[in-house]
N, C-alpha and C positions, 0 to 999 in steps of 0.2 A: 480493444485490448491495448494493453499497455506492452511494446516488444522493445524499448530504448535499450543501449545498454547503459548498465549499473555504472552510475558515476565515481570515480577517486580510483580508488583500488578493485581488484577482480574480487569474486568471492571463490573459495578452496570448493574444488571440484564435487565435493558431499551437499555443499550449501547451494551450489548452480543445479544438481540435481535436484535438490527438494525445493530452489525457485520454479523451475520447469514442471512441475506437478502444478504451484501454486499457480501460475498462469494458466494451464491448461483450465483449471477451472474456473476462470474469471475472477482470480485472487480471492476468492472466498475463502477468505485461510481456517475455518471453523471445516469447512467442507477438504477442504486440500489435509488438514490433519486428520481427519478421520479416516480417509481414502489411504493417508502413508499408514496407519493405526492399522487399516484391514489386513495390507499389504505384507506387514512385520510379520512371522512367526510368531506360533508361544503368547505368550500376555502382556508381549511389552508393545512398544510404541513410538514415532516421533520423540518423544520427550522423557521417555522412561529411562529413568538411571541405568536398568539395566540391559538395554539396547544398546548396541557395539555398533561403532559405525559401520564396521563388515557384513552386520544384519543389513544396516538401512542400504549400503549402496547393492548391496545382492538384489533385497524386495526391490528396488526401483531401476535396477538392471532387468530383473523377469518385468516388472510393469510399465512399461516408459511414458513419456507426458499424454500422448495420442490414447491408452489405456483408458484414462480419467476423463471423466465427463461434468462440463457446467453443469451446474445446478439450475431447475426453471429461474427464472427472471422475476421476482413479484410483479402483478401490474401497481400501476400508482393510479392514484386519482384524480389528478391533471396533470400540469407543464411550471409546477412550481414545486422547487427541493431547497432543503440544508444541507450544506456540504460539511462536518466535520473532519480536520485533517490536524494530523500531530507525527511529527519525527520524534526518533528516538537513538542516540548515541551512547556509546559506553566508551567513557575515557574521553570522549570528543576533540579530536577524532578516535573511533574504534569501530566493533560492530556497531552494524547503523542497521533500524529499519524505518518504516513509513506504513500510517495509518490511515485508512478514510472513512467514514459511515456516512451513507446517503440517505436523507427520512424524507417524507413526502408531505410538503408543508401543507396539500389539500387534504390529507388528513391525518389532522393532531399529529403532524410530525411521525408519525407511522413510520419504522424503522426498515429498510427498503435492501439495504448493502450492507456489510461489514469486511471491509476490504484490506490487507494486508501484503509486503513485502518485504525481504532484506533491502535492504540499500548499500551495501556495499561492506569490506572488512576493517574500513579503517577511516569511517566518513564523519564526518561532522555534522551538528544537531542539524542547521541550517537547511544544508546539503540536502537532510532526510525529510526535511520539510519541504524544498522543492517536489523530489519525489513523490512525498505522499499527497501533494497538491495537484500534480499533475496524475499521478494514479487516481485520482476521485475523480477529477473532469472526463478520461479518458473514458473510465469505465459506465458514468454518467452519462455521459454522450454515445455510447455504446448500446447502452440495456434504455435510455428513454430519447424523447425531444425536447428538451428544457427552454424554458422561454423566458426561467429567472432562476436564478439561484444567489444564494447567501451562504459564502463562505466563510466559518468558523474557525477562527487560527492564532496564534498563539505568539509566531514568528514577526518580528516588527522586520527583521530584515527583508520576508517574502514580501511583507506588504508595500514597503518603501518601492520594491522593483517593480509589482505587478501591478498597484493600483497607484504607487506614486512616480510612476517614470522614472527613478533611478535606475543605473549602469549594477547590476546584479556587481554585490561584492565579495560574494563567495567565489571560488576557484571551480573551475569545470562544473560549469549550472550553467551552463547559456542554451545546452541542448532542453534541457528543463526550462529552463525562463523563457525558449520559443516556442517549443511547443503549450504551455501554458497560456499564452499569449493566444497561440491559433486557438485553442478550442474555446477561449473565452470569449472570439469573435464570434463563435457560431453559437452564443446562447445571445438574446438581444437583450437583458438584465440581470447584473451582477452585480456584489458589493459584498462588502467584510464587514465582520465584526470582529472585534480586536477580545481575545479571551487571554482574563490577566490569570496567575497563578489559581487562585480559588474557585476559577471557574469550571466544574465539571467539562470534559472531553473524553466523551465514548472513542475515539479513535485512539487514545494513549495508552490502551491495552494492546490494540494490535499493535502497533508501530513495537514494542516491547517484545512481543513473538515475532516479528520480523528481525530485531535486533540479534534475537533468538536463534533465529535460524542464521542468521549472517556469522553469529560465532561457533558455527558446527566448521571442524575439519580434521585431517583435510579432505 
């Protein structure tokens, strides 16, 4: 599990409740939206125009994070994955969230995770990039034992710090830059691939519902 706190700014006390769901279930944010979807009264929903925040903090006041249950774990096919991760900022800085999707490169990249969080109410793209990179390892090193993994990223800045030794140049990332660092100790094969704009990234949906939820308040 991923329990850091949210870098930059807090997030308004409606968007820390519906992160607190989202963790309970191993950031399954596909899973974490349905379980708030249940929870709503009536026909609305996490994201329905016509759910009032006084619906969602009521459902999530009767259901607290302890309520919600992970979803099973897929098994993989070995000790070898792709890491997919993409931040997401509005206004940058603004709402922020972070994305991850984990596939199992033993077989045909076999889709494994689709991981989601806000990242904070006033965070920058960068920033949410840390997070989402550090939310995919965590979880990864959580649900298997990797013994190689190839991460997928977008971010020249993440890459400069994690795999080129530079001094992290974003603001409040060093909790992210170390933890990033530990867990990349404990897979024994790593490395990037640098994805330029045109490149397809399954994780830039969620990082975009995280961003989503980081602008609910208050």
């Amino acid at each position: 599990m991923t329990d850091d706190p949210l870098p930059t700014e807090h997030l308004s006390p409606l968007a820390q409740q519906i992160n607190q769901v989202v963790a309970s279930v191993g950031y399954e944010l596909a899973a974490a939206t349905e379980a708030i979807d249940d929870a709503v009264p009536g026909y609305g929903g996490l994201f329905h125009p016509e759910t009032s925040r006084a619906e969602l903090r009521s459902a999530l006041k009767e259901r607290p994070p302890e309520a919600f249950q992970r979803p099973p774990v897929p098994d993989s096919a070995g000790d070898n994955f792709v890491l997919y991760v993409d931040g997401s900022s509005r206004g940058n800085p603004g709402p922020a969230g972070a994305g991850a999707v984990i596939l199992d490169t033993d077989n045909d990249e076999a889709e494994l995770a689709r991981l989601g969080r806000p990242a904070g109410s006033n965070t920058g793209n960068n920033t949410a990039e840390y997070v989402a990179l550090q939310l995919g390892l965590a979880e990864l090193l959580e649900r298997y034992e990797p013994q190689r993994v190839e991460v997928r990223i977008d971010s020249m800045t993440v890459i400069r710090d994690v795999w080129g030794g530079e001094e992290p140049s974003e603001p409040d990332v060093e909790q992210y830059s170390d933890a990033i660092a530990t867990a990349l100790s404990q897979i024994p094969e790593h490395h990037y691939t640098h994805l330029v704009d045109s490149d397809p990234n399954p994780a830039d949906a969620l990082a975009t519902v995280g961003a989503d939820i980081a602008a609910f308040g208050p």
